[in-house]
N, C-alpha and C positions, 0 to 999 in steps of 0.2 A: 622785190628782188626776183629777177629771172633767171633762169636755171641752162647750161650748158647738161645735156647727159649724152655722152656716146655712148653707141654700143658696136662694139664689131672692130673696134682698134685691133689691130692684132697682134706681138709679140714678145719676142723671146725674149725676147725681148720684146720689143714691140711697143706696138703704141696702138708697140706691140712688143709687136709686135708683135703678120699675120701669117693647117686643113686639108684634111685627106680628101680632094678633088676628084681624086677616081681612083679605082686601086691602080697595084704597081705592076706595070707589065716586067715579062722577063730582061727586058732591053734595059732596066732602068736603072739609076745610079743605085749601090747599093753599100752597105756597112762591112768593113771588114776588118778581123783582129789578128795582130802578131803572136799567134800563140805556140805551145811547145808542142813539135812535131810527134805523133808516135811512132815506136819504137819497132823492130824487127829482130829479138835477142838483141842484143847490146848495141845494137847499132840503127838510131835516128833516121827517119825517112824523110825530112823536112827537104827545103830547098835553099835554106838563108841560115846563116849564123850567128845573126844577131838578134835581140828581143824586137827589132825595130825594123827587121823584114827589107834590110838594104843590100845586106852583103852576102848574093846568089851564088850557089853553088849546085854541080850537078844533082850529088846526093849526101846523103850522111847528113844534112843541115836540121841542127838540135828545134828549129823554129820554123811555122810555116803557116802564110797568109792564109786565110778562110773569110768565112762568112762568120761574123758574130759583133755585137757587140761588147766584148770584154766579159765585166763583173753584173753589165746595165743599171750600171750607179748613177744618181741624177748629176750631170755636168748643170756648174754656175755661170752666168752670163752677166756679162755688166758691160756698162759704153758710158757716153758723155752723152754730146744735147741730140734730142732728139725731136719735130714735129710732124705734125700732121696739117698737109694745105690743102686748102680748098679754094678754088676757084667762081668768084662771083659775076656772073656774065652780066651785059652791059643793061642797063635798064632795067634791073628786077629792085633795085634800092635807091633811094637817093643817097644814103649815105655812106657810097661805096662808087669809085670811078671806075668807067669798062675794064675789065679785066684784075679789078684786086681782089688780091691771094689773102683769105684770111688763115694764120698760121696760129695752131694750140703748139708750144713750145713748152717742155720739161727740162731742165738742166740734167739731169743724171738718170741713169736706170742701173738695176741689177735683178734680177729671176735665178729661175732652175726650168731647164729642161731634160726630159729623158730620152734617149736613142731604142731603139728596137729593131731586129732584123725584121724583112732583109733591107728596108731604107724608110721608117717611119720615126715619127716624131710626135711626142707625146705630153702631156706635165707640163707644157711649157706657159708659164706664168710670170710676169713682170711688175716691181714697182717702180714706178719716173716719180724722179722728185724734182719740186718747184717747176710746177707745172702752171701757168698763164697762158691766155686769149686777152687781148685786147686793153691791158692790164689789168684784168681782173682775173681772182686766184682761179687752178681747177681742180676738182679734188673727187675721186669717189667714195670718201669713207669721212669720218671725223676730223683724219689728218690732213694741216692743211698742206694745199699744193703738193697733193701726192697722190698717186694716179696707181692702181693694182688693175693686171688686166683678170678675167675671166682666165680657166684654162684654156689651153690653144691644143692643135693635132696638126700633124703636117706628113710629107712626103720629102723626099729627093725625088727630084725630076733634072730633066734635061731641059736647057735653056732655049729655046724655042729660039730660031732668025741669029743665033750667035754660038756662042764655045763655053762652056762652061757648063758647072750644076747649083741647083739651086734649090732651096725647102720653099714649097709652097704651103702658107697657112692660112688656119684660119679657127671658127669658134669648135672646142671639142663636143659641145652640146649647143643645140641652136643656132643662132644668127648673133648673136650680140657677146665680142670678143673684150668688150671693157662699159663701163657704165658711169660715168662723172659727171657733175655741176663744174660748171663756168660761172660764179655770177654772175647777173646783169649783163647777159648776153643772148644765149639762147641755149633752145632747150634739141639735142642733135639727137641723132640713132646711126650708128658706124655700122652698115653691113657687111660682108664679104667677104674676101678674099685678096691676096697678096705671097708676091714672090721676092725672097731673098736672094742676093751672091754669094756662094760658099767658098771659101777660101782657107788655104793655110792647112788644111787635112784633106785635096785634092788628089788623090794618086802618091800620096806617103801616108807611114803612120807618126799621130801627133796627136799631144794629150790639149795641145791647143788648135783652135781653129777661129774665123768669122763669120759673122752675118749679115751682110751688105745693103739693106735697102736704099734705093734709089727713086729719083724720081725724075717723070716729062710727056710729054705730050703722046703719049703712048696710045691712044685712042682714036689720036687726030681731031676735025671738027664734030662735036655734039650739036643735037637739036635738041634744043631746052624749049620752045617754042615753034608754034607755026612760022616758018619764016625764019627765024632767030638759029642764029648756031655761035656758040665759043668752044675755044680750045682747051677744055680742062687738066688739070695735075692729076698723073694717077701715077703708080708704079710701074718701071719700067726694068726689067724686060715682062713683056704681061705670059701666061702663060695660057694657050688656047686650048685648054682640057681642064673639062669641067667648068666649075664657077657658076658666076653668073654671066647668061645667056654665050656662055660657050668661051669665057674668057674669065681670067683672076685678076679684080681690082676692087678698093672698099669703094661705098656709097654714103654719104652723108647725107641723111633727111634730118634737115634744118624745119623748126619751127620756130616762131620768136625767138628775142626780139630785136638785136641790131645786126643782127646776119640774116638777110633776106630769108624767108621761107622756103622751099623746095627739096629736089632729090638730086644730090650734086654728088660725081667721082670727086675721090678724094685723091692723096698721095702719101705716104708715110717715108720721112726719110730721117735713115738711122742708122748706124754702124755699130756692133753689138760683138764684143769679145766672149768666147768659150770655154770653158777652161773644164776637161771630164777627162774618159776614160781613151787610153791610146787607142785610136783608132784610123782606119783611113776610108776615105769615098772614095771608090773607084766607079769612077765612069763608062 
């Protein structure tokens, strides 16, 4: 029996789902809470009248935006299917035609992650269940087809080539963000780094929000060989601060045995619900 093990899946899910890449400059997306404005004798300095920081007012508004994470109670995360591809370039197997994607697929996940000012991401830890390669099970513990990552660490950033914010993650200690068996397949190591889409707690406050992993050719052509290049799966949008060599995407080092051997970009695609403390990203 051959062994599937990642390490370095990363997230909040995740698979991750996936790291504080470099610290946060002052420019950078940050956390903010609806809180209750103080007072000046009997009379409120805030700028908003509602606990949800929508309905602006000159002065006297009993509530007013800041910087904070709330209570900083762990928010719960949960989504449906989620995998992780990998791209197999032409000639390194026979048992594998130019360009096929070998995908480890989980049916469900749910975690906890924590928020911290001014935009960092912390605890965040995942289980996928009914998780398979190839039809054979994948598991990191006893249980089967169920997959716990490592804990993970992250930032908000700005989206690099587009609009939007994003947590970039990856492993809280080390290199290796999840660690599992595949039977009868092979034995992997998950390194690096990846970037999600934040959504739903953009520039409002909301006790729910997303986190979007994507995936595509975000790298463009690799050289896996002298002479040799394919077009790998990695996540996209990537993010070019920090990482590895100056970019955030995982690496799959395959060893046996029916996934060709090597060090291959991976891609993680997942959509991951939030559910914690009212807050908002302002960008």
């Amino acid at each position: 029996m051959t062994r599937i093990k990642v390490m370095g899946l990363a997230l909040v899910a995740v698979f991750a789902i996936a790291a504080i890449g470099s610290a946060a400059a002052s420019a950078a997306p940050s956390y903010k809470e609806c809180a209750k404005a103080a007072k000046v004798g009997k009379t409120f300095t805030g700028k908003y009248t509602d606990k949800n920081c929508t309905a602006k007012v000159e002065t006297g508004g009993k509530y007013e935006l800041q910087a904070g994470v709330g209570k900083g109670k762990a928010a719960k995360t949960s989504g449906g299917p989620a995998e992780l591809l990998v791209v197999i370039p032409a000639g390194v197997s026979e048992e594998f035609p130019e360009g096929a994607t070998v995908k480890i697929t989980c049916a469900s996940n749910k975690g906890v992650s924590t928020s911290s000012s001014p935009n960092l991401v912390s605890k965040a830890v995942t289980t996928f269940s009914k998780c398979k390669t190839l039809g054979s099970p994948c598991q990191s513990g006893a249980k089967k087809e169920t997959i716990v990552t490592n804990s993970l660490s992250g930032e908000l950033v700005d989206i690099e080539g587009g609009e939007g914010v994003g947590t970039v993650l990856h492993a809280e200690t080390g290199t290796s963000t999840a660690a599992f068996v595949c039977t009868e397949v092979a034995e992997t190591n998950v390194i690096g780094s990846l970037i999600g889409i934040n959504s739903g707690n953009v520039g409002k406050i909301s006790k729910t929000s997303a986190l979007t992993f994507e995936v595509g050719p975000g790298l463009g052509e690799v050289e896996y060989a002298p002479g040799k290049k394919y077009t790998p799966i990695v996540n996209v949008p990537t993010h070019k601060t920090g990482g590895v060599n100056g970019e955030h995407f995982l690496t799959s080092q395959i060893s046996k045995e029916k996934v060709p051997a090597g060090e291959l970009p991976s891609g993680q695609k997942q959509a991951v619900s939030v559910k914690g403390e009212a807050l908002e990203i302002t960008p």
